[in-house]
Backbone as CSV, one residue per row, in Angstrom:
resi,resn,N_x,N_y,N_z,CA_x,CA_y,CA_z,C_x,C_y,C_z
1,UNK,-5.026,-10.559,-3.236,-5.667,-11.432,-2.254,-6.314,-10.559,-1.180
2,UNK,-7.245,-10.901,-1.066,-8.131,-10.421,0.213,-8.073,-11.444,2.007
3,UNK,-7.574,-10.661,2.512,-7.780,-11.290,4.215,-8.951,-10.966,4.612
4,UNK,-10.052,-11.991,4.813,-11.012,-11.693,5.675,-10.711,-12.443,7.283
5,UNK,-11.719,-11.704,7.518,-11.417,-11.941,9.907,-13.065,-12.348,9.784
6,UNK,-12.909,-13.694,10.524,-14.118,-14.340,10.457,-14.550,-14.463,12.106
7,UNK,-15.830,-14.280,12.385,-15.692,-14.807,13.521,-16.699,-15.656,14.556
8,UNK,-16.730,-16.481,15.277,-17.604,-17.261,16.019,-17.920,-16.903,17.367
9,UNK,-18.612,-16.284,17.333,-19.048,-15.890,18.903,-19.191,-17.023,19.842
10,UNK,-19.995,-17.932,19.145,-20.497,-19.508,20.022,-19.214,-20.204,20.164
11,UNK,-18.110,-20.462,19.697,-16.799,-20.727,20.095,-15.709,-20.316,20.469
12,UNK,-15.617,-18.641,20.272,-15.116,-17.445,21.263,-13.800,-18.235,19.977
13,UNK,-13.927,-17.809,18.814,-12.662,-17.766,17.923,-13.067,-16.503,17.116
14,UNK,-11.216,-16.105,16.482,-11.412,-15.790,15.389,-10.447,-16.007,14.515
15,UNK,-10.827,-16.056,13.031,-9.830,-16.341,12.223,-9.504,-15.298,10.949
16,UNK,-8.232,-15.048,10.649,-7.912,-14.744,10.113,-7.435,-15.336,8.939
17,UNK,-8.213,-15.484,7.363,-8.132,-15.805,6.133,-8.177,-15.391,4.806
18,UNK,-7.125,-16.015,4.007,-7.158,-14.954,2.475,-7.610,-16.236,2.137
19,UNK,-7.967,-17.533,2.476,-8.256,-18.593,1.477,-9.827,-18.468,0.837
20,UNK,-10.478,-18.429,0.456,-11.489,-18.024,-0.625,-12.508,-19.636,-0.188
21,UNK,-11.986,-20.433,0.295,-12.605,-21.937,0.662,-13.394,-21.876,2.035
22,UNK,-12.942,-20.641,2.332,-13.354,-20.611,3.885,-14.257,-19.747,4.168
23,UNK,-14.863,-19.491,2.634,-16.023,-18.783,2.604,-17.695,-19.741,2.933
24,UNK,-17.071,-20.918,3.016,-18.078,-22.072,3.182,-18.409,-21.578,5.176
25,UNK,-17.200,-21.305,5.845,-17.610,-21.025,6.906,-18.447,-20.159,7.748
26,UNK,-19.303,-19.426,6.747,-20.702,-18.508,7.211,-21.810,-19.474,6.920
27,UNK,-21.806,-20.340,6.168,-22.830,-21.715,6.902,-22.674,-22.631,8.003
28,UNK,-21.698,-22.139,8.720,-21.209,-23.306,9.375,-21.292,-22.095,11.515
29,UNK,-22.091,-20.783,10.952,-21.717,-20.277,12.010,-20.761,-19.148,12.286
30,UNK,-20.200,-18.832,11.614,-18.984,-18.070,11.478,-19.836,-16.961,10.483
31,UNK,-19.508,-15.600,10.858,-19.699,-14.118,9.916,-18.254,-13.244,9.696
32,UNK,-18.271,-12.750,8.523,-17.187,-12.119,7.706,-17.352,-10.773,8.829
33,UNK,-16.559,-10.249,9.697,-16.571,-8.945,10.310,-15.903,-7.623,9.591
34,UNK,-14.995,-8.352,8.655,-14.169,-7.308,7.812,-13.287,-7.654,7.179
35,UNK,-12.502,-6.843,5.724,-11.839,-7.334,5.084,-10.759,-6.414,4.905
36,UNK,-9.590,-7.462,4.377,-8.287,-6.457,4.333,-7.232,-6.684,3.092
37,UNK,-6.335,-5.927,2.673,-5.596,-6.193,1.207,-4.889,-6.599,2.017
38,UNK,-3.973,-6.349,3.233,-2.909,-6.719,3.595,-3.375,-7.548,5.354
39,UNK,-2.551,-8.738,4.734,-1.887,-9.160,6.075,-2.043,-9.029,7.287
40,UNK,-1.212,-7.857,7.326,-0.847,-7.622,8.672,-2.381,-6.337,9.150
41,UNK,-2.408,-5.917,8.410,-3.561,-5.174,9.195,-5.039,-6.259,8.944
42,UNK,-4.972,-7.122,8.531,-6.169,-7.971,9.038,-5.548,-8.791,10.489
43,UNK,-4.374,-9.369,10.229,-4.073,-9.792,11.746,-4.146,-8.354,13.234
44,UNK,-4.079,-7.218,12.983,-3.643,-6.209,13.924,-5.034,-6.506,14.546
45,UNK,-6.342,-6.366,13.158,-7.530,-6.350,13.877,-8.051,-7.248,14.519
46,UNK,-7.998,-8.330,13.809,-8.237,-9.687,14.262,-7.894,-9.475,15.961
47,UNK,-6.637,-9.511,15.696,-5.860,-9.376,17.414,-6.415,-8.451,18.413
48,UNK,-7.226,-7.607,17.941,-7.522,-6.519,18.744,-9.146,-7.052,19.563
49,UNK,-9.490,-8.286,18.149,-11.429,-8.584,18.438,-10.952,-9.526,19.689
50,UNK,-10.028,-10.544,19.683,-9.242,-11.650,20.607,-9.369,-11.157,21.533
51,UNK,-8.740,-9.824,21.549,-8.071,-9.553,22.993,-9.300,-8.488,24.120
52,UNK,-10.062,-8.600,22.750,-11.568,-7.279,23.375,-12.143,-8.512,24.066
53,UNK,-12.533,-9.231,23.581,-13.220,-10.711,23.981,-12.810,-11.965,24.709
54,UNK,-11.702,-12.018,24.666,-10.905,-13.517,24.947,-11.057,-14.111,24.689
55,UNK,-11.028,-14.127,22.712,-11.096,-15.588,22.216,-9.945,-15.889,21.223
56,UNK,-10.066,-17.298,20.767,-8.747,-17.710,20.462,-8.428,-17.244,19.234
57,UNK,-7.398,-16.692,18.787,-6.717,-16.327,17.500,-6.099,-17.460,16.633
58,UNK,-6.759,-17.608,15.359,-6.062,-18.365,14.584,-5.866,-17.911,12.804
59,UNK,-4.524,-18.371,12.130,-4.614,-17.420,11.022,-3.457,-19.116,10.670
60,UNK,-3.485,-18.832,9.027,-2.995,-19.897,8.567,-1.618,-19.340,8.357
61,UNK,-0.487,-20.337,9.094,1.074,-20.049,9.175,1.539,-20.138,7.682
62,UNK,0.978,-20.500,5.976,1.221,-20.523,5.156,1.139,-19.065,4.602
63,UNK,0.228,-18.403,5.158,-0.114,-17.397,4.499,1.006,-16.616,4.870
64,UNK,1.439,-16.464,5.593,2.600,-15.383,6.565,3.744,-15.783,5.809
65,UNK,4.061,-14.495,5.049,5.927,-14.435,4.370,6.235,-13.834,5.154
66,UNK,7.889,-14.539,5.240,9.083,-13.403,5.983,9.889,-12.914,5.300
């Protein structure tokens, strides 16, 4: 599975996704910034674009094993 970090400048989000459905969301406004095999280093980055910017972080709580 691939995590991509998607992100919306015009709504100051970003998201973090391995779902393959949410590739519909670069018509919708949203661009692929980067991709990751794992998890956690797509969330590290993700977290890092959030916190450069101040926008909201979101990632799907299904995807996350403990």
């Amino acid at each position: 599975m691939r995590f991509r970090i998607f992100l919306n400048e015009t709504h100051g989000r970003v998201l973090v996704s391995g779902k393959d459905s949410d590739l519909q969301l670069v018509n919708e406004g949203w661009k692929i910034v980067k991709e990751f095999e794992v998890l956690k280093d797509a969330y590290s980055y993700a977290r890092e674009i959030a916190d450069r910017f101040d926008y909201i972080l979101e990632w799907y709580i299904d995807e996350v094993k403990n």
